[in-house]
N, CA, C and O atoms as a MOPAC input file, in Angstrom:
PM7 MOZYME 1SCF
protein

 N      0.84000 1    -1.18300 1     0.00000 1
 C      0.00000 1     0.00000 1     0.00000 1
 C      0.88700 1     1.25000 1     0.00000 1
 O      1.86200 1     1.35200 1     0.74400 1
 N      0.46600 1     2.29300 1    -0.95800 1
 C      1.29200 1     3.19700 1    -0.83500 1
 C      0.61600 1     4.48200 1    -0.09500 1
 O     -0.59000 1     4.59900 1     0.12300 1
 N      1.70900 1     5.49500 1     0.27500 1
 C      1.13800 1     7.03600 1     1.06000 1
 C      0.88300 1     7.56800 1     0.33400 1
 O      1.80400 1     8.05500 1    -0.32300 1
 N     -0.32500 1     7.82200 1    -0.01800 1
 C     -0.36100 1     9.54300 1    -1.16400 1
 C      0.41600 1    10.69700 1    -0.63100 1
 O      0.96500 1    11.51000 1    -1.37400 1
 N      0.45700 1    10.75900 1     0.78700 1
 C      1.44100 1    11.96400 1     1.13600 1
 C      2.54000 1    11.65900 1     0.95400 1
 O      3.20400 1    12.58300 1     1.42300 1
 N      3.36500 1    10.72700 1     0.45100 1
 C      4.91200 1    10.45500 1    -0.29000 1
 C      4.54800 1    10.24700 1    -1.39800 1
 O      3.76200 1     9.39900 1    -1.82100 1
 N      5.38400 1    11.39500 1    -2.15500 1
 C      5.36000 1    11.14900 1    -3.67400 1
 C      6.09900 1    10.19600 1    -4.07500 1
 O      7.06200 1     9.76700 1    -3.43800 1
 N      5.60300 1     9.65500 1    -5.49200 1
 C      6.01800 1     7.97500 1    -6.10600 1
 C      7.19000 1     8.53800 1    -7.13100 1
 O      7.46300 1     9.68700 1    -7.47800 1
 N      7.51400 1     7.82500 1    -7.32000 1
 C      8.95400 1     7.99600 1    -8.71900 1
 C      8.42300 1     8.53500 1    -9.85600 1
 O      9.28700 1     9.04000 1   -10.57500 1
 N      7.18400 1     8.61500 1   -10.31900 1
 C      6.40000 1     9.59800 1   -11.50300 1
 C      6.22100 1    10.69200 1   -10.93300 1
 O      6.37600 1    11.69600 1   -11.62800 1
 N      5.79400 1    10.88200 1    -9.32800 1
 C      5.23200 1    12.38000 1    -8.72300 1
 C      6.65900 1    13.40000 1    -9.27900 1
 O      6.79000 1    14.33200 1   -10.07300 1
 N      7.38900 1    12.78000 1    -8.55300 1
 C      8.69600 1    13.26400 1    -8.33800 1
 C      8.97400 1    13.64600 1    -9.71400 1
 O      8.88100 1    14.85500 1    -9.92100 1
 N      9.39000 1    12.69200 1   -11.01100 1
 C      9.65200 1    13.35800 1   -12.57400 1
 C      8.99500 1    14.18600 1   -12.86100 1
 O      9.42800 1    14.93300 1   -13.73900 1
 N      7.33200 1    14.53400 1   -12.14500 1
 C      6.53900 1    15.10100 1   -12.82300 1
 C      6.93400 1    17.18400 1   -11.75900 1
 O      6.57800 1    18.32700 1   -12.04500 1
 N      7.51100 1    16.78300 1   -10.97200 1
 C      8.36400 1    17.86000 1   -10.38100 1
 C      8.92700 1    18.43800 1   -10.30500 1
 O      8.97800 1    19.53700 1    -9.75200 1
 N      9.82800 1    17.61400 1   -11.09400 1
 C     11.00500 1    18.40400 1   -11.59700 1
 C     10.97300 1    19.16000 1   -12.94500 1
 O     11.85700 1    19.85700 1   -13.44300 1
 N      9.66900 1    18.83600 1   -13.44400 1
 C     10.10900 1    19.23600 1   -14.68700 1
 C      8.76400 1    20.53700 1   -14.71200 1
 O      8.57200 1    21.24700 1   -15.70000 1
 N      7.85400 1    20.64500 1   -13.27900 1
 C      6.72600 1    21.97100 1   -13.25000 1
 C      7.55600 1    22.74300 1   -12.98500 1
 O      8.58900 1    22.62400 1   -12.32500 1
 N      6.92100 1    23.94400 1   -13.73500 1
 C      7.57100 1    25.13600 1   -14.01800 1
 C      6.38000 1    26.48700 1   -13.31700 1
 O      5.23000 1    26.51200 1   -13.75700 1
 N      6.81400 1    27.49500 1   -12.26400 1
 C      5.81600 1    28.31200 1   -12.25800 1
 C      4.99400 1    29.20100 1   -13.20000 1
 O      5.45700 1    29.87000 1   -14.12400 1
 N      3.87000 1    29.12200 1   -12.88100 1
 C      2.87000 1    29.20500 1   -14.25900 1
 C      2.69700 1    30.98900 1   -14.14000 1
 O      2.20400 1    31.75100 1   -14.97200 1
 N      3.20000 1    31.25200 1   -13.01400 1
 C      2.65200 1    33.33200 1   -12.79000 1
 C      3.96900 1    33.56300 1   -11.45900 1
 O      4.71800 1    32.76100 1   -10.90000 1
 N      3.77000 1    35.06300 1   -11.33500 1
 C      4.75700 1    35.87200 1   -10.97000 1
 C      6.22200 1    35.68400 1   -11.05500 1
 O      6.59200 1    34.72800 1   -11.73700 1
 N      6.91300 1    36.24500 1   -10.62300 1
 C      7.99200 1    37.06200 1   -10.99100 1
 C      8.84600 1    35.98300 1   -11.11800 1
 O      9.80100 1    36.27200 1   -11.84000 1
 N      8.88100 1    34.40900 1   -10.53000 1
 C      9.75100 1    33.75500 1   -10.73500 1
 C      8.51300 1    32.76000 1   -12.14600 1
 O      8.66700 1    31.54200 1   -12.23600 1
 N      7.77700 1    33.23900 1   -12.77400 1
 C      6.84900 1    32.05400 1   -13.94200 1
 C      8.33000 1    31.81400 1   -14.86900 1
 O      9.19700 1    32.43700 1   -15.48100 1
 N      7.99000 1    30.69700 1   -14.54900 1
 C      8.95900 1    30.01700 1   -16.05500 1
 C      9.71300 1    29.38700 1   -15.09200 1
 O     10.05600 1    28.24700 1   -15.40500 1
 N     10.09900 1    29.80900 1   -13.94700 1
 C     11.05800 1    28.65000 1   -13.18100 1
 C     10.31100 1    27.47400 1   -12.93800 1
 O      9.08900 1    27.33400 1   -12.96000 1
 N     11.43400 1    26.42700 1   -12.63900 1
 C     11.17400 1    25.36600 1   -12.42700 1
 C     10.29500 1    25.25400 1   -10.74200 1
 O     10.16600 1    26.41300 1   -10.34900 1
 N      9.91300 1    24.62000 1   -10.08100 1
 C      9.35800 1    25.01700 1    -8.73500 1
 C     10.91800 1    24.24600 1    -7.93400 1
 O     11.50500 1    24.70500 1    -6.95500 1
 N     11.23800 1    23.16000 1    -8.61100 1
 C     12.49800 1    22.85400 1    -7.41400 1
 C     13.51700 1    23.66400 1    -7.44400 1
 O     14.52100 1    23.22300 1    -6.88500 1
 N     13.64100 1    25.23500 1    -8.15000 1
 C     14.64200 1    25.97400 1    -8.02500 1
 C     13.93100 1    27.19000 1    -7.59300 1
 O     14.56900 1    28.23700 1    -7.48200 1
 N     13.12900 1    27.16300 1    -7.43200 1
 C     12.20900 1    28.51500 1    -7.15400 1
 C     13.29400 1    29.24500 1    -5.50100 1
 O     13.84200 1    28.37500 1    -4.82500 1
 N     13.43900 1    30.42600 1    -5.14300 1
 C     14.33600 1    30.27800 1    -4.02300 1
 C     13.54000 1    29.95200 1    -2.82000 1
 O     12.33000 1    30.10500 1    -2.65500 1
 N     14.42800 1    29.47700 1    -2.00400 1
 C     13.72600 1    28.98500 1    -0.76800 1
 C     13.17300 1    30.32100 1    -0.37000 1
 O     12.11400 1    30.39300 1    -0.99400 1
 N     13.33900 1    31.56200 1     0.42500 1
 C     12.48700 1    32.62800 1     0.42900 1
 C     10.93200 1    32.46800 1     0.11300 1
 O     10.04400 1    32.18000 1     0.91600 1
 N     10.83200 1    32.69500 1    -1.10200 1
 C      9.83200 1    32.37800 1    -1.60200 1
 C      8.87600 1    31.33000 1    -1.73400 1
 O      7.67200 1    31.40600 1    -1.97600 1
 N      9.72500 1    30.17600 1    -1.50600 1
 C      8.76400 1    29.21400 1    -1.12900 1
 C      7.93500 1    29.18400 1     0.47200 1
 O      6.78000 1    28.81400 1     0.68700 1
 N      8.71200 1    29.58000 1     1.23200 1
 C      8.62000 1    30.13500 1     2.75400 1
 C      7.69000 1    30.94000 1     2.57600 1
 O      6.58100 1    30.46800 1     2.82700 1
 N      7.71700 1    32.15500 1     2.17900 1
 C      6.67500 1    33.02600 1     1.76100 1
 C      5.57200 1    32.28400 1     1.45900 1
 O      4.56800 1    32.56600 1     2.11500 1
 N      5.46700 1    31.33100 1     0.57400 1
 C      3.95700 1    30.72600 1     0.13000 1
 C      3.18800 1    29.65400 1     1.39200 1
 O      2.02000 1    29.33700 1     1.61700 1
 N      4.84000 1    29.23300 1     2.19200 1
 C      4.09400 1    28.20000 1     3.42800 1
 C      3.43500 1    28.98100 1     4.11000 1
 O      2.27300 1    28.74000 1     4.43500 1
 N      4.15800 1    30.20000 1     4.48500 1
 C      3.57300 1    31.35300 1     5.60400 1
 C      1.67700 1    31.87800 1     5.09500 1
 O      0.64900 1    31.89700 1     5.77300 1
 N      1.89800 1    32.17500 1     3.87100 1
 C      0.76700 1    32.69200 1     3.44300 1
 C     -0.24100 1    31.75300 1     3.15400 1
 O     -1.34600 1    32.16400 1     3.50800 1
 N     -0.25100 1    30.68500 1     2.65800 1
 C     -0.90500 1    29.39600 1     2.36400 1
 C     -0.67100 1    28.87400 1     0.92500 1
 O     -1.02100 1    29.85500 1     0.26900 1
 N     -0.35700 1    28.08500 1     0.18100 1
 C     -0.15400 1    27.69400 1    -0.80000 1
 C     -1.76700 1    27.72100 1    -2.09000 1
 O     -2.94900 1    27.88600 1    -1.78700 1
 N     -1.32600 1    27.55500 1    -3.09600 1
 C     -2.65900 1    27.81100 1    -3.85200 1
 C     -3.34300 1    26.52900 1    -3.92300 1
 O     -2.59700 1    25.55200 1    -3.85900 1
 N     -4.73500 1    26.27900 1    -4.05300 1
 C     -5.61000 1    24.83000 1    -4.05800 1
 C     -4.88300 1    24.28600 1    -5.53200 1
 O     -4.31300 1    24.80900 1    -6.48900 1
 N     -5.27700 1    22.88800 1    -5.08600 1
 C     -5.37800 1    22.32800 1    -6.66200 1
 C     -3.68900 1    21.89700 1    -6.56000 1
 O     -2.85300 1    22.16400 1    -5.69700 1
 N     -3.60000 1    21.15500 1    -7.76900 1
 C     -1.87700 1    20.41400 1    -7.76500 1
 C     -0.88000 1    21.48300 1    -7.31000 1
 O     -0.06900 1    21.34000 1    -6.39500 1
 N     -1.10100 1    22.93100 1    -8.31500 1
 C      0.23200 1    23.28500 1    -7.79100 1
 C      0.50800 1    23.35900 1    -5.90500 1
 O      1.43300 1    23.09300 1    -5.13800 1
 N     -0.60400 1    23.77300 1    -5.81900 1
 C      0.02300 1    23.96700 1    -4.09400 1
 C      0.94600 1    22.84500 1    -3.30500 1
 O      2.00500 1    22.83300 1    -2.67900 1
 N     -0.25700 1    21.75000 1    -3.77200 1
 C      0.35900 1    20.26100 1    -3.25900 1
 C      1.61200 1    20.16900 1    -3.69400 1
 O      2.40800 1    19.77900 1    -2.84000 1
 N      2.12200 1    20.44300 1    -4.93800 1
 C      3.63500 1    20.53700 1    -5.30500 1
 C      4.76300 1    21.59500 1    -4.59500 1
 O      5.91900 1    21.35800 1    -4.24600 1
 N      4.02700 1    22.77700 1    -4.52200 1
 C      4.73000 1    23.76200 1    -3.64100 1
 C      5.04500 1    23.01100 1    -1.99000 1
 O      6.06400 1    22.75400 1    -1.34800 1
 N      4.10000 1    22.90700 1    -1.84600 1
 C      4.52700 1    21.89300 1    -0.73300 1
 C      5.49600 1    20.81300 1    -0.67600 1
 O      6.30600 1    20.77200 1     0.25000 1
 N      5.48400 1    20.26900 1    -1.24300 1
 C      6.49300 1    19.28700 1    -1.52900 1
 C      7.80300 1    20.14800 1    -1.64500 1
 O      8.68800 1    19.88000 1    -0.83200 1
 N      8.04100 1    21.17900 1    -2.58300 1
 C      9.30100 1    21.62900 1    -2.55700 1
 C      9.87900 1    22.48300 1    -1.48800 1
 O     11.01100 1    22.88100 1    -1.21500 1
 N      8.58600 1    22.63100 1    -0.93700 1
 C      8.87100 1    23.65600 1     0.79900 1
 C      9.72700 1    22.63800 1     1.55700 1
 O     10.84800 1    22.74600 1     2.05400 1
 N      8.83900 1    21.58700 1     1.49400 1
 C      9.50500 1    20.76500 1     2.74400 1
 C     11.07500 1    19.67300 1     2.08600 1
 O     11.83900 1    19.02300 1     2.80000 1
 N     11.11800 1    19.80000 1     0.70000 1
 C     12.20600 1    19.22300 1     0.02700 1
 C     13.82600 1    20.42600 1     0.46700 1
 O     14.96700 1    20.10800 1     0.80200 1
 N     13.15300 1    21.87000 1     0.24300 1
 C     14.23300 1    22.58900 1     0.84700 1
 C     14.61900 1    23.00300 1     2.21100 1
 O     15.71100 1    23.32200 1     2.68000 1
 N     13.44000 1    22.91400 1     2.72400 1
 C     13.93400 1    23.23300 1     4.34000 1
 C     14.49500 1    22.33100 1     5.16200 1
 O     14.75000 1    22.58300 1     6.33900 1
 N     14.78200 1    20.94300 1     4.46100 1
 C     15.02300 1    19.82200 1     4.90600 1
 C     16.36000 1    19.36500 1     4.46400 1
 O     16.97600 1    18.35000 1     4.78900 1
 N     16.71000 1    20.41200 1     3.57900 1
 C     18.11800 1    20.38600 1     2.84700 1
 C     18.37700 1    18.95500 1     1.84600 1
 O     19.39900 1    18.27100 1     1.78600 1
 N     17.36400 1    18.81400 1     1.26500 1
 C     16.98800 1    17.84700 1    -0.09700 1
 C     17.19600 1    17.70800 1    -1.44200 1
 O     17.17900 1    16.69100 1    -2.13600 1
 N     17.40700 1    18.92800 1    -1.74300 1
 C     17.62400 1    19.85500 1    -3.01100 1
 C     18.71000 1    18.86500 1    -3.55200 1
 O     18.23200 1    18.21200 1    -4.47900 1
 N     19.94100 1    18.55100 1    -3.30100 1
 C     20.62900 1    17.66300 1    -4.38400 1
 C     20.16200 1    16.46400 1    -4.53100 1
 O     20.79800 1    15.73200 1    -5.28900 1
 N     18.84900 1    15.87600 1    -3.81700 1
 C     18.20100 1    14.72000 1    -4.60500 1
 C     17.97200 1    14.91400 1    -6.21200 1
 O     18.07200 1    13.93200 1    -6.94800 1
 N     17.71200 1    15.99300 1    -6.65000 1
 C     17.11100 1    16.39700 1    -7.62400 1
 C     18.71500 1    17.13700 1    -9.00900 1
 O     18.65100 1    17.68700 1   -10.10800 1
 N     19.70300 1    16.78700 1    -8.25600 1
 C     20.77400 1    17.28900 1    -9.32700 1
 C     21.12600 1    16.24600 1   -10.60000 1
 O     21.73800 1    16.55700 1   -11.62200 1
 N     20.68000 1    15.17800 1   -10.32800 1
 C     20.59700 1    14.27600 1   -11.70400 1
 C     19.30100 1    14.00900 1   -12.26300 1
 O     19.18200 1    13.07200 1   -13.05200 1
 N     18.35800 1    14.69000 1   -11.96100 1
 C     17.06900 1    14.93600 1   -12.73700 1
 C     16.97900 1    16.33400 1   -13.26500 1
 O     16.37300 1    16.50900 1   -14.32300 1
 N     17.32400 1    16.98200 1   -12.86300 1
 C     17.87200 1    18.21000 1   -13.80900 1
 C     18.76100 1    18.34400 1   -14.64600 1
 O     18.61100 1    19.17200 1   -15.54500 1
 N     20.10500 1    17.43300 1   -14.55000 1
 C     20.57400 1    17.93900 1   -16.02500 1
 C     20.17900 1    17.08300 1   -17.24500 1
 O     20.69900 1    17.40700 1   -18.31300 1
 N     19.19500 1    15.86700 1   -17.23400 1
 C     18.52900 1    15.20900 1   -18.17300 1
 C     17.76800 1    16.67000 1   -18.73200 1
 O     17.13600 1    17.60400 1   -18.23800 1
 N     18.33700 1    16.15800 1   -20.31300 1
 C     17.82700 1    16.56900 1   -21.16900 1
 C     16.08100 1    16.62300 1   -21.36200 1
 O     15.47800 1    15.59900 1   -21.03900 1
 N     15.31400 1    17.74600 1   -21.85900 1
 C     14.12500 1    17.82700 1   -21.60500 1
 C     13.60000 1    16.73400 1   -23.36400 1
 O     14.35900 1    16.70100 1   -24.33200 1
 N     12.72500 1    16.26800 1   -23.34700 1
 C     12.20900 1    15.90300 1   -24.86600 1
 C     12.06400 1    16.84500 1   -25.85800 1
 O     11.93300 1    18.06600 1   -25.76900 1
 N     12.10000 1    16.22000 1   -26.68100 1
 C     12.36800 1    17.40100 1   -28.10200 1
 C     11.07100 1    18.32100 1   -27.80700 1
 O     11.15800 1    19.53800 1   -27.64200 1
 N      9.70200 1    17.50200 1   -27.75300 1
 C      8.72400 1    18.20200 1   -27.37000 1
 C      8.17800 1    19.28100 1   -26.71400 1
 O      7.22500 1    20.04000 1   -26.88400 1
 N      9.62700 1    19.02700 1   -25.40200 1
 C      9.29600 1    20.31000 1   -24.63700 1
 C     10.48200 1    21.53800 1   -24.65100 1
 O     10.48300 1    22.51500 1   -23.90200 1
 N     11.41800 1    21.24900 1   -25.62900 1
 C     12.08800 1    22.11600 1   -26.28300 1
 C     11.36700 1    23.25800 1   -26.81800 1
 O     10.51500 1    23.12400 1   -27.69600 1
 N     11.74900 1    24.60100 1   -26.21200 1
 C     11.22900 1    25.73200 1   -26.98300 1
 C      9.92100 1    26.36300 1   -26.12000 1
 O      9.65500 1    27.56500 1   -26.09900 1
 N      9.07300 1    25.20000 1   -25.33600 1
 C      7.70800 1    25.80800 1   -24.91700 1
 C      8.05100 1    26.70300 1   -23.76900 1
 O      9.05800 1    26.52400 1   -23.08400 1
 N      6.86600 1    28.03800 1   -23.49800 1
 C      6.73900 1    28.53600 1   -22.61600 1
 C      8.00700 1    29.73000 1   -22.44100 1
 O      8.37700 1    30.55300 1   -23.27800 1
 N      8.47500 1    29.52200 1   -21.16400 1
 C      9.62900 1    30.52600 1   -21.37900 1
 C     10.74500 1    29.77600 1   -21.13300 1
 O     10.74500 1    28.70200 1   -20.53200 1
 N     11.78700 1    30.38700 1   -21.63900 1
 C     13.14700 1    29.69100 1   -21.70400 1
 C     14.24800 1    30.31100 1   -20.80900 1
 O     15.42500 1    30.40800 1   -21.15600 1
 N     13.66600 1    30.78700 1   -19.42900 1
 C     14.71300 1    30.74100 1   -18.50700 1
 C     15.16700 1    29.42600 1   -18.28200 1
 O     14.53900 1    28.41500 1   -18.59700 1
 N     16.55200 1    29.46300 1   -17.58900 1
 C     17.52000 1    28.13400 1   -17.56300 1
 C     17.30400 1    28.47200 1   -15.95100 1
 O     16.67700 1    29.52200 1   -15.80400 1
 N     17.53300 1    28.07600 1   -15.19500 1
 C     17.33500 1    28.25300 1   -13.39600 1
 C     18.67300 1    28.80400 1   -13.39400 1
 O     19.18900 1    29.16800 1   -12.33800 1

């Protein structure tokens, strides 16, 4: 039986590769978003719906000092597909 409150090995790919959809950091990835700011969103409350649940996840991935779980899922290459979409900040 698995925890829905632990993300599975798809949650996680599917994490690394969301990107914020609005303000000043949109186009970042959420696992590089700065910790600040993610703090900021725990303090204030996170938004309903997936992204929050994901913000969450990366709140408690950085305050927990987690962040290089995620350094060999970032430099994989994105699919040709998602080459080009959206905005093309690099983190």
């Amino acid at each position: 039986m698995t925890n829905p409150l632990i993300p599975g090995h798809q949650a996680l790919l599917e994490l690394v590769e969301a990107r914020m959809p609005f303000g000043k950091h949109q186009g970042l990835r959420l696992i590089d978003l700065p910790e600040p700011y993610v703090v900021w969103f725990a303090r204030q409350g996170f938004p309903d719906g997936k992204l929050g649940q994901m913000l969450g996840i990366v709140y408690e991935i950085k305050v927990n000092g987690l962040e290089p779980l995620f350094d060999p899922l970032r430099k994989q290459e994105l699919p040709s597909s998602e080459k080009g979409r959206g905005n093309n900040r690099e983190p």
